[in-house]
LUMKETOR-154429 format. One line per 5 residues: number of its first residue (from 1); their letters; for each residue z, y, x of C-alpha. Coordinates in steps of 0.02 Angstrom, whole numbers, plus 50000, padded with zeros to 5 digits. Layout:
NUM	a	Z/Y/X; ...
This chain:
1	xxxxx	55452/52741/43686; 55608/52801/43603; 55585/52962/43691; 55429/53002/43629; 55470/52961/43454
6	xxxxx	55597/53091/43471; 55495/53215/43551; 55364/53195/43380; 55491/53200/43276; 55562/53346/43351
11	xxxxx	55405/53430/43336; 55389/53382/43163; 55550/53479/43141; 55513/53639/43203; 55349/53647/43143
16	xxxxx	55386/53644/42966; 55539/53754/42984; 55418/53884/43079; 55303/53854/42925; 55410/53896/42783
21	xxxxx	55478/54048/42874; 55307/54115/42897; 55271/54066/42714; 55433/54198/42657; 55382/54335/42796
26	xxxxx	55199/54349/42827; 55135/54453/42677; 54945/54409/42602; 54811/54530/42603; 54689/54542/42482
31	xxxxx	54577/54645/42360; 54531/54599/42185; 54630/54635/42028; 54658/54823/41978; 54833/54732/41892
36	xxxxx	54906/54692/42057; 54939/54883/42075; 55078/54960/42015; 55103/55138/41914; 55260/55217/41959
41	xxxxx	55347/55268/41778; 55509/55319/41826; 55500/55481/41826; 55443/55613/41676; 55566/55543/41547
46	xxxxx	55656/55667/41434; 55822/55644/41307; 55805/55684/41140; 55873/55864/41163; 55722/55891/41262
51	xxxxx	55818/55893/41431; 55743/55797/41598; 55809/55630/41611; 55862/55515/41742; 55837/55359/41694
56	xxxxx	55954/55272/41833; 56119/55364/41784; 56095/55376/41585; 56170/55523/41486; 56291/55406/41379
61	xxxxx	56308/55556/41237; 56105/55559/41205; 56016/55442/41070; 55849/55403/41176; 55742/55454/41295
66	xxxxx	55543/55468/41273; 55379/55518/41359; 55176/55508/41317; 55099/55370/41408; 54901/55358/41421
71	xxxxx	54777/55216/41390; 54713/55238/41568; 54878/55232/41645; 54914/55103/41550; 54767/55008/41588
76	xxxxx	54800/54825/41506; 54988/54823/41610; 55165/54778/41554; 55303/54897/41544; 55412/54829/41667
81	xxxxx	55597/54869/41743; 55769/54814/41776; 55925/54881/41646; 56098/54888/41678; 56210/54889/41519
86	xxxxx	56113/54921/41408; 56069/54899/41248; 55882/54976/41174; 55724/54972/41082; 55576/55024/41127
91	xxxxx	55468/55106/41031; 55268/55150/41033; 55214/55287/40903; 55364/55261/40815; 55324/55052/40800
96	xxxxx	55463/54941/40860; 55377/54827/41032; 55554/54776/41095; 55715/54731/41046; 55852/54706/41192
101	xxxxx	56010/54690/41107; 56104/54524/41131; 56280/54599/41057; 56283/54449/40946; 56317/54326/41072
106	xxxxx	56427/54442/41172; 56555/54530/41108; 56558/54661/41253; 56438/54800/41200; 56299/54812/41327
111	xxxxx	56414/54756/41483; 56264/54633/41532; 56230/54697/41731; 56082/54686/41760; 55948/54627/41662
116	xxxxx	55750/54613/41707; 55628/54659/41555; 55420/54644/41568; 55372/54726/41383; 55169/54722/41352
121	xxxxx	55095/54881/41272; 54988/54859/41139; 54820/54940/41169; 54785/55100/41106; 54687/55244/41150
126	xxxxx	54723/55410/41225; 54899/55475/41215; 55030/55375/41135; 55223/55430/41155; 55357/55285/41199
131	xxxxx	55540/55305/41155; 55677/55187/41215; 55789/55221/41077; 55993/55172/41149; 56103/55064/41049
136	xxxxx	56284/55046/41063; 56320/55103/41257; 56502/55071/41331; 56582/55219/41413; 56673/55118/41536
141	xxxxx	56522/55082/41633; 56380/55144/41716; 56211/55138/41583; 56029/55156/41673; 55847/55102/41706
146	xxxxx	55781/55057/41898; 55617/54989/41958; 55507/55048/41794; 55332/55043/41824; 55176/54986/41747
151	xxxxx	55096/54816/41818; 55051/54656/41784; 55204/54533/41749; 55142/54404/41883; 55132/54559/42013
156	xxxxx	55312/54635/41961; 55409/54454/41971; 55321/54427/42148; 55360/54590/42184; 55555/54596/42137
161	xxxxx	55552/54423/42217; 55504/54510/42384; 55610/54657/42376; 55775/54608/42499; 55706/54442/42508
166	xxxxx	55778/54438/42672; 55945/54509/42634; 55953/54378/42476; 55910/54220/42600; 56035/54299/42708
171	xxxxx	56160/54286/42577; 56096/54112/42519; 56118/54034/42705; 56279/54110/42695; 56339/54030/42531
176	xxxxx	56271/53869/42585; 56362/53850/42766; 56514/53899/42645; 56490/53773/42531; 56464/53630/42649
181	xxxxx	56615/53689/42741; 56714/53697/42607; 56673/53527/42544; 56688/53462/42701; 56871/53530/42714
186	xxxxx	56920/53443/42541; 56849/53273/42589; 56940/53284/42760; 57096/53350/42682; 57092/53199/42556
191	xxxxx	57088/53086/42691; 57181/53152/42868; 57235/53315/42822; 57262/53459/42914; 57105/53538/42856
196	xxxxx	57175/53685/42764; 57119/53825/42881; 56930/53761/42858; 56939/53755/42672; 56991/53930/42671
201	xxxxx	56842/53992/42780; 56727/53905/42665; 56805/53970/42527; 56799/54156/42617; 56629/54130/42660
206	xxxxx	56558/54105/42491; 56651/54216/42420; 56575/54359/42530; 56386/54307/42515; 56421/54316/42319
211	xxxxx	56504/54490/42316; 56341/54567/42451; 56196/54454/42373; 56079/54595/42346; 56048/54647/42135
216	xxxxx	55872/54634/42100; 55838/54470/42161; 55793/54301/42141; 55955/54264/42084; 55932/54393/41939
221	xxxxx	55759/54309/41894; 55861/54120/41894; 56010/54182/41816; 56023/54121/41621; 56154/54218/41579
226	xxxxx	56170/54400/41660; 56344/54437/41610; 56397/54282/41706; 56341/54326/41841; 56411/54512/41829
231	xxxxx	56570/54422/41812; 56547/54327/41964; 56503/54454/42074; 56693/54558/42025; 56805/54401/41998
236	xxxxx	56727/54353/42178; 56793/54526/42255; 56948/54476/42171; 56980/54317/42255; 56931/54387/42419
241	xxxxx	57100/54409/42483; 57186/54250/42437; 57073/54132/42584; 57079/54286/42706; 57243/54296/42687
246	xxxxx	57309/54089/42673; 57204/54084/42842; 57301/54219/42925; 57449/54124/42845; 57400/53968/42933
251	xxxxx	57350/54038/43104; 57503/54164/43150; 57620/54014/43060; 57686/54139/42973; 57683/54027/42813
256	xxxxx	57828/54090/42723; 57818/54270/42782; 57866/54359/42632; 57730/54499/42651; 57576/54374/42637
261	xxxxx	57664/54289/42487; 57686/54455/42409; 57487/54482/42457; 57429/54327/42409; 57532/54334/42233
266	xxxxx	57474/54505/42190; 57286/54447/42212; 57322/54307/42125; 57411/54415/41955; 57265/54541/42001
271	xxxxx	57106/54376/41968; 57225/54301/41805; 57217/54484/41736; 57044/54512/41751; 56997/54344/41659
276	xxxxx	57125/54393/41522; 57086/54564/41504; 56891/54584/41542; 56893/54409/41408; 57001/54515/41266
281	xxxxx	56877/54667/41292; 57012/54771/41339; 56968/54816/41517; 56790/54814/41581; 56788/54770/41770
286	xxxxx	56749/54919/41838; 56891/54981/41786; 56972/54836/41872; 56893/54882/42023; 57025/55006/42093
291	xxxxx	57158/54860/42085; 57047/54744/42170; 57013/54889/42298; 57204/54934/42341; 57247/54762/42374
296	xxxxx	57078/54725/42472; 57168/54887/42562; 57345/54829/42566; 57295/54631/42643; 57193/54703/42767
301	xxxxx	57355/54790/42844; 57439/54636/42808; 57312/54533/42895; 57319/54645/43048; 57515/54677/43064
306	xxxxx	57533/54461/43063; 57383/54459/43213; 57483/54593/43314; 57643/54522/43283; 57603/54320/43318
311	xxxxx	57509/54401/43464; 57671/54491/43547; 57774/54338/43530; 57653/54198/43589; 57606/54118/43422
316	xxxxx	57420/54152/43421; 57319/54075/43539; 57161/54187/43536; 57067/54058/43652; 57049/53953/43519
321	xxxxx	57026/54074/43378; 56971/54238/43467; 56798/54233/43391; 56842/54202/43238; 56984/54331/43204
326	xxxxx	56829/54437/43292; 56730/54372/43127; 56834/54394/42993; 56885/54571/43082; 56703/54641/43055
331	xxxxx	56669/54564/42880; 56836/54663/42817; 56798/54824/42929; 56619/54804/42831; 56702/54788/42678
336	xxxxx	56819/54926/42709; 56661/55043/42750; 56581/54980/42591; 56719/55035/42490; 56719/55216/42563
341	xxxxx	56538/55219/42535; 56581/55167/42352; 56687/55320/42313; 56573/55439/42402; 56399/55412/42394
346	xxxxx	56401/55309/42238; 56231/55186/42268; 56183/55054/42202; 56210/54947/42351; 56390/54928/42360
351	xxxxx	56383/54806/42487; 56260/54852/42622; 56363/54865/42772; 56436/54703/42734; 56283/54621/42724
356	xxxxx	56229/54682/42904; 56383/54602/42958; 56377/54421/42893; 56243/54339/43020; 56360/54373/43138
361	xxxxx	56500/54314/43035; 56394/54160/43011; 56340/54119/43176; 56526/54158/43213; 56598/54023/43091
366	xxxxx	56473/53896/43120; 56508/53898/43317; 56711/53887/43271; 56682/53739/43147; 56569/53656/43265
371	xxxxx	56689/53654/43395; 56825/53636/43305; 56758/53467/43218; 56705/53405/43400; 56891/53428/43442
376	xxxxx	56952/53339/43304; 56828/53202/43301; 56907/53182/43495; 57084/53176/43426; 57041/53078/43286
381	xxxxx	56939/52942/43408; 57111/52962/43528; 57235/52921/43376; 57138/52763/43318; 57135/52698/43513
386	xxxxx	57307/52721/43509; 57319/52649/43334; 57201/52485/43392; 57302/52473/43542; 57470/52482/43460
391	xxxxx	57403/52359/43319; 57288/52228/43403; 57342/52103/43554; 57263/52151/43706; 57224/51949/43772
396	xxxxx	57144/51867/43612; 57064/52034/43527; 57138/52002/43364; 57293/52082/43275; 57450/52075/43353
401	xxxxx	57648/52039/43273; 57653/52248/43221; 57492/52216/43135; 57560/52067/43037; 57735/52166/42994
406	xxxxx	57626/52299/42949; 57511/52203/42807; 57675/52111/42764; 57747/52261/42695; 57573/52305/42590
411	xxxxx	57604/52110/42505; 57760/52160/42454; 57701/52327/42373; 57586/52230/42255; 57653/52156/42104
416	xxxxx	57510/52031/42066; 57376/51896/42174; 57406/51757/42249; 57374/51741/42444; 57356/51565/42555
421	xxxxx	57468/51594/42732; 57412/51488/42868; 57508/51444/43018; 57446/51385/43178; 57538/51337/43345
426	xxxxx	57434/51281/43510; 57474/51106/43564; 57539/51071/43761; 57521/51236/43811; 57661/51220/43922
431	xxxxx	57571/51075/44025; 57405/51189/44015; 57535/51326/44115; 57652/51204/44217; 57497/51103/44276
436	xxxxx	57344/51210/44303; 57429/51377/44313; 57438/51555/44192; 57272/51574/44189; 57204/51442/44136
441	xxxxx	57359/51471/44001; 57273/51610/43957; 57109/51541/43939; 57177/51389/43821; 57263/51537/43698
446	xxxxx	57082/51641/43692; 56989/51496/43649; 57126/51455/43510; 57097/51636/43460; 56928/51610/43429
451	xxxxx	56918/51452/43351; 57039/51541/43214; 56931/51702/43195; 56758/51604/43186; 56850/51504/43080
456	xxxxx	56941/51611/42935; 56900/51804/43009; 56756/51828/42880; 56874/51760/42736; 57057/51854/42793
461	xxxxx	57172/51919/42903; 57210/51837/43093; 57352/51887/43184; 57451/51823/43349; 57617/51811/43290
466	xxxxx	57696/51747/43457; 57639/51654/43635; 57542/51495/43547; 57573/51543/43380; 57449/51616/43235
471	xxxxx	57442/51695/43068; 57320/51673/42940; 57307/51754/42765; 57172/51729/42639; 57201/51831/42492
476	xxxxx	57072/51833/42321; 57010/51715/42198; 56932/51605/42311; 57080/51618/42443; 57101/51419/42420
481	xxxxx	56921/51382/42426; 56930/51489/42577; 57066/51390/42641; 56984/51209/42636; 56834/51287/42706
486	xxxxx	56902/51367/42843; 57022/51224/42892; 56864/51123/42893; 56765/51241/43027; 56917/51257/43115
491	xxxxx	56946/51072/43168; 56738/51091/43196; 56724/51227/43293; 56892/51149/43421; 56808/50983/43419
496	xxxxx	56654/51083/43482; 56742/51186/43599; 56808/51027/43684; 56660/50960/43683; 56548/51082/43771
501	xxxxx	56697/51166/43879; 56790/51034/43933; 56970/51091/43960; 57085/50991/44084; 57201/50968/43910
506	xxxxx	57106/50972/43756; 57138/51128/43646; 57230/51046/43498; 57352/51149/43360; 57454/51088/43222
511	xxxxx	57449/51205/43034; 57535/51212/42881; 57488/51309/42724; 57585/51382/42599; 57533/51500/42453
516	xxxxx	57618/51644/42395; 57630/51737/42232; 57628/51914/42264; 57747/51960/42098; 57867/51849/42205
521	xxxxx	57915/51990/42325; 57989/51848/42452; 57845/51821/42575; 57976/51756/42706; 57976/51600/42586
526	xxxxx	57815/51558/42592; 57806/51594/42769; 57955/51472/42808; 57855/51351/42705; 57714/51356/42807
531	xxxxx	57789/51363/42986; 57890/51183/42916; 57724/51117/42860; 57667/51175/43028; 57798/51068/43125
536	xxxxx	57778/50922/43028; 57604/50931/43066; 57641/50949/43248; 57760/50791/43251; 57644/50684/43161
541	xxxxx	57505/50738/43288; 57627/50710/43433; 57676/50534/43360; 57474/50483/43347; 57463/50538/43512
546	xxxxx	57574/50450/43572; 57529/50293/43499; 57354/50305/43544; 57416/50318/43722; 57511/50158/43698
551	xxxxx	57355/50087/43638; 57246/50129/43769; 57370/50068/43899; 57405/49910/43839; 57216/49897/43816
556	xxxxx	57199/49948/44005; 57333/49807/44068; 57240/49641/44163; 57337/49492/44151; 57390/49395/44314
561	xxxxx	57249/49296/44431; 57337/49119/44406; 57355/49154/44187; 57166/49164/44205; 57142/48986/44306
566	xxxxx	57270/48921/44179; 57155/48958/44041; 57015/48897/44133; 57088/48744/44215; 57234/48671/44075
571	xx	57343/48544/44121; 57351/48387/44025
């Protein structure tokens, strides 16, 4: 039955994951409003000199640009594009529609990114000309207009929301893997360690689906603040190197290796002067970029002179990080194209190539993470074996004398509580061995072992301190209601152990208690207490047993025949 459950469930799985892929791929068709349709206004734009405009790479010197737009091309629509550092008005027969101009709250003039606009047109009829009159524009960067047309605002949303859809859930996937590796490294590094190497991958990893996610996108349409995120996207290219190269750092053990500190300092001066500078207004970061660039350049050589040399002498095992190195390789070969694409053909899409790259990156990283977490789950599983095995006895099943030095040493790190110690030694054991042999020795100390865990193992610590002997702290503000409790199901649970098992000698142990104040920092006093109280319980034990032995053999004794016929027959 369980395997059927699975094989629903499974189904369940896939079916809704088929679902909501079709739901982002499979386009609808359909016929109806004339809105849905878009008029292409990009083009026929002139500057205020009277020269041909284009609107993408904005003539910084000009004051506007303007063109006649009709009443049937305009049709009921919104004036709709994307801007990119800019700051405007827009103007219809000379009236002010639109004001985009947010200086106020930012003291960088215009240095927005992008920035998505739907404007509605009043109606008119005929010809009406429409200025976008520019305000303010920074010369450090590059000022323009993409994606105008004419449509309805639903249409244009759905439509930017479609346009490298796949490229922006390609980037999202990306940053997500990323970020649960990445918190997954902390957590582990917080606890065990050694988990370095995977925070910088998921550190990398985000850090490259930030810098490719594609510009007009859903994460334009979700971003409050535009200049944010322009910031991202360059402080994100700037802290690029640092996990690339701390990972090269850690794989090649070439930790001290004064190139990669060099490297890894320079990016980091290179990210601090951004945030100061690009803050002040002083630098834009564009003009940043080049910087960012030459030490993207300079690591990358780094990165592959500490492969080849931890290669030559035996340092790098590619075996278990050949497909990785193979990863990172192509996303910084990418990048490298990217950048000469840049400086050449100057698009829009500074990132393309990259982007082709990273679901092989990602189906790269997830394989080595996979693996490597199987490995160390293995390791981990081995080390606490070893760590039960070194810390519990292997007879009883309950901690052993390393476990009890071991806690000892936490008591005396505490400087406050009060604990109850219990001490416990297993009566005749030595007859149990001499008279019915080791193993039933053995049995008689399990049993004991068990009577004290059933007893006290939901309230403290047990331990096997020696052959017959055992250790019990209670610690807390009940520990001494703890203490009467347990000692009461502990002479229970041996009377009922006697009782249904029978043993040739009757499992009996002596105690003694003693409690300790932890501010004390002398638990060997309240130990020595304890064992003492122990022994004194053992005596007293031994001396009742004793005289209930007398007892029963003087009870046992006949007296002679003729005593009997004396009493019966009495002489006169």
């Amino acid at each position: 039955m369980k395997k059927i459950y699975g094989i629903i469930n499974s189904f369940s799985g896939i079916l809704i994951i088929v679902l909501m892929i079709l739901s982002f791929t499979v386009q609808m068709n359909y016929k109806g409003s004339p809105y849905a349709d878009a008029v292409g206004f990009q083009d026929g734009w002139l500057y205020d000199t009277g020269e041909t405009a284009d609107i993408e790479h904005i003539d910084k010197t000009k004051n506007y640009i303007h063109r006649y737009i009709s009443s049937e091309e305009l049709n009921g629509q919104s004036l709709c594009f994307m801007s990119r550092n800019a700051n405007f008005s827009v103007y219809v027969d000379d009236e002010k529609i639109y004001d985009f101009n947010p200086r106020e709250s930012n003291r960088k003039a215009g240095l927005y990114g992008d920035y998505l606009h739907m404007i509605p047109i009043p109606h008119f009829k005929g010809n009406q000309p429409i200025k976008i009159q520019l305000q303010n524009l920074d010369s450090r960067v590059s000022v323009g207009f993409y994606n105008m047309v004419l449509q309805n605002s639903g249409s244009y949303l759905s439509n930017i929301a479609q346009t490298d859809k796949a490229n922006f859930f390609i980037c999202l996937i990306t940053f997500i893997i990323g970020f649960i590796i990445f918190v997954f490294g902390i957590i582990e590094q917080a606890s065990r360690g050694n988990m370095v190497e995977t925070m910088c991958l998921g550190s990398f990893t985000m850090l490259v689906s930030v810098w490719t996610v594609p510009k007009p996108s859903i994460l334009l349409m979700l971003a409050g603040n535009s200049s944010i995120l322009r910031c991202v996207e360059y402080i994100s290219l700037a802290i690029l190197p640092i996990p690339v190269l701390t990972f090269t750092a850690l794989v090649t053990k070439r930790f001290g290796s004064p190139i990669s500190v060099i490297c890894i300092s320079s990016a980091a001066v290179n990210l601090f002067a951004q945030l100061v500078l690009s803050g002040a207004d002083v630098f834009d970061y564009t003009e940043m970029l080049k910087a960012s660039h030459a030490i993207m350049l300079i690591s990358l050589i780094c990165i592959i002179a500490a492969f080849l040399s931890a290669y030559k002498t035996k340092e790098l095992y590619l075996k278990n990080t050949g497909i990785m190195i193979a990863a990172i390789s192509l996303i910084l070969i990418s990048g490298m194209v990217d950048m000469i694409r840049y400086y050449t053909i100057h698009g829009m899409d500074s990132a393309k190539v990259t982007r082709l790259s990273m679901p092989v990156f990602v189906t790269a990283l997830t394989f080595y993470e996979i693996r490597k977490l199987i490995n160390f789950q293995i390791k981990s599983g081995e080390a606490e074996l070893m760590e039960k095995l070194a810390m519990e006895d292997s007879l009883t099943g309950i901690k052993n004398r390393n476990a009890f030095n071991s806690y000892e040493q936490k008591l005396l790190k505490r400087d406050s509580g009060i604990c109850i110690f219990i001490h416990f030694d297993v009566n005749r054991l030595k007859k149990v061995n001499d008279n019915y042999g080791h193993a039933e020795g053995d049995r008689h100390i399990k049993a004991a072992a068990d009577v004290i865990r059933k007893s006290f193992g939901n309230m403290g610590e047990c331990f096997r301190v020696g052959g017959d002997e055992f250790f019990v702290i209670l610690e807390g503000r009940k520990c001494r209601t703890n203490c009467e409790t347990g000692i009461k199901n502990f002479l229970r649970f041996q009377e009922e152990y006697n009782f249904s098992e029978k043993p040739p000698v009757l499992l009996e142990m002596a105690y003694g208690t003693a409690e300790y104040d932890c501010s004390m920092k002398n638990p060997e006093v309240a130990e020595s207490l304890a064992d003492s109280r122990m022994y004194e319980k053992k005596r007293l034990m031994k001396a009742n047993s004793f005289k209930k032995n007398i007892n029963g053999t003087l009870n046992d004794i006949k007296p002679p025949e003729f005593i009997h016929s004396a009493k019966k027959n009495p002489m006169n």
